[in-house]
Structure formats: C-alpha cells, structure tokens
C-alpha positions in Angstrom: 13.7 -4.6 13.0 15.2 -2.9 9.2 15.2 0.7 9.6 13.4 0.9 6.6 10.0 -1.3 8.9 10.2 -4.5 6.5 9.6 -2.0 3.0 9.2 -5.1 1.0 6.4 -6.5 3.4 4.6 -2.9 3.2 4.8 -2.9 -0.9 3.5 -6.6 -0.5 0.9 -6.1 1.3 -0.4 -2.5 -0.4 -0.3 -4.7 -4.0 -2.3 -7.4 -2.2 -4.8 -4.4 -1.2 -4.6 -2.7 -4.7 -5.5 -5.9 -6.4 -8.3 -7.0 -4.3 -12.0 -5.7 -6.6 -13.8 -6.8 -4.6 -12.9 -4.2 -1.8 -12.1 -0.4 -2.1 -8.9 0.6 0.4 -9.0 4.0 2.3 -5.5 4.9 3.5 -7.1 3.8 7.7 -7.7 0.3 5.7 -3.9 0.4 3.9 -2.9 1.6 7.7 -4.5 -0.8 8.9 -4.1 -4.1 6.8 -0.1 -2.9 7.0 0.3 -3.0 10.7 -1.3 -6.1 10.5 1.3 -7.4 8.1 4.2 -6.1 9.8 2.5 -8.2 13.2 2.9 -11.5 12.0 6.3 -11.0 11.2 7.3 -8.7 14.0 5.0 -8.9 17.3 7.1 -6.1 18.4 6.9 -3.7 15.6 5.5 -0.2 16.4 3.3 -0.1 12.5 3.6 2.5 10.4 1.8 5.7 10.3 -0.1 7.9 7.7 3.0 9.4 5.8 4.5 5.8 5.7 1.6 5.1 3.3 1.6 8.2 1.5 5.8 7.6 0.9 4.8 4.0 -0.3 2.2 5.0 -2.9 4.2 7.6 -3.9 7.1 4.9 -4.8 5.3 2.8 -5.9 3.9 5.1 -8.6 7.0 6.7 -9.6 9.5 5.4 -12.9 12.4 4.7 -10.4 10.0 2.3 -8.2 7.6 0.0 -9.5 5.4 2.2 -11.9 2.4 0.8 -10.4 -0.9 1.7 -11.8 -1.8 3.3 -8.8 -4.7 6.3 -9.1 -6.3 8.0 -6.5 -10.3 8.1 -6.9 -11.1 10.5 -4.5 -8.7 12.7 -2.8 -10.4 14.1 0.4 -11.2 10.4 1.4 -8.0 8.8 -0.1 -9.4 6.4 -2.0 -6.7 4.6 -4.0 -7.3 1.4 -6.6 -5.0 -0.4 -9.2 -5.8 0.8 -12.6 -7.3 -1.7 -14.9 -4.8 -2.0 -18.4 -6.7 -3.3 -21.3 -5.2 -6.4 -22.2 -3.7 -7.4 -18.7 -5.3 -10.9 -17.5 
C-alpha cells in the first residue's frame, strides 16, 4: 500500500459523503465509509483513523487543496456538509 493510504480514494470517497443530502456525516460515519473504501481496494489495509480525517478536511478546505466548500455544523459532534453555492446545479 501508498504511504500516503490511497489519499485520492479517501478525498473520493469524503466528496461522495459531502455531496450525499440526503444523509448528514459525523466524522465515525466519514471513519467509517473510508475504511470501507479503502477495503475494496486493499483487503489488507489497516483504515485510517480520526486525525486522518481531520488532515483530509483540513486539505480539502484549504487554497492549496481543493477549496472545497466544506463547513462544519456543529463542532462538539463534528458535523461536516458541503456548502450549497447559489447558482451551482
């Protein structure tokens, strides 16, 4: 396995989560729905942990990465969602 645990898999499957309405994500769903991810590519792979998340989001959300939309709702729960932009379809 990448050092890096399959990075693009983990952003891939966290934009799959973020995009999803119909379903709010806690970071033990993101956990979760990653590890499963990284499973059907790797049956070997270890998952990722907590601060594997937090790193992603964080990423994700900064200029240099994607400049995702990302907000958190609540913090003592984690809560995370994509923001809406007016005039995205």
């Amino acid at each position: 396995m990448a050092t890096n645990k399959n990075a693009t898999i983990r952003y891939q499957n966290h934009d799959r989560c973020f995009r999803n309405p119909g379903r709010k994500y806690y970071i033990n769903d993101l956990i979760e729905a990653c590890n499963e991810a990284l499973l059907d590519v790797d049956p070997f792979s270890s998952g990722v942990k907590k601060w594997q998340i937090f790193d992603d989001i964080k990423f994700m959300r900064d200029y240099r990465g994607f400049s995702a939309p990302i907000e958190l709702l609540k913090s003592r729960l984690c809560l995370y969602t994509i923001c809406r932009i007016i005039g995205a379809k």
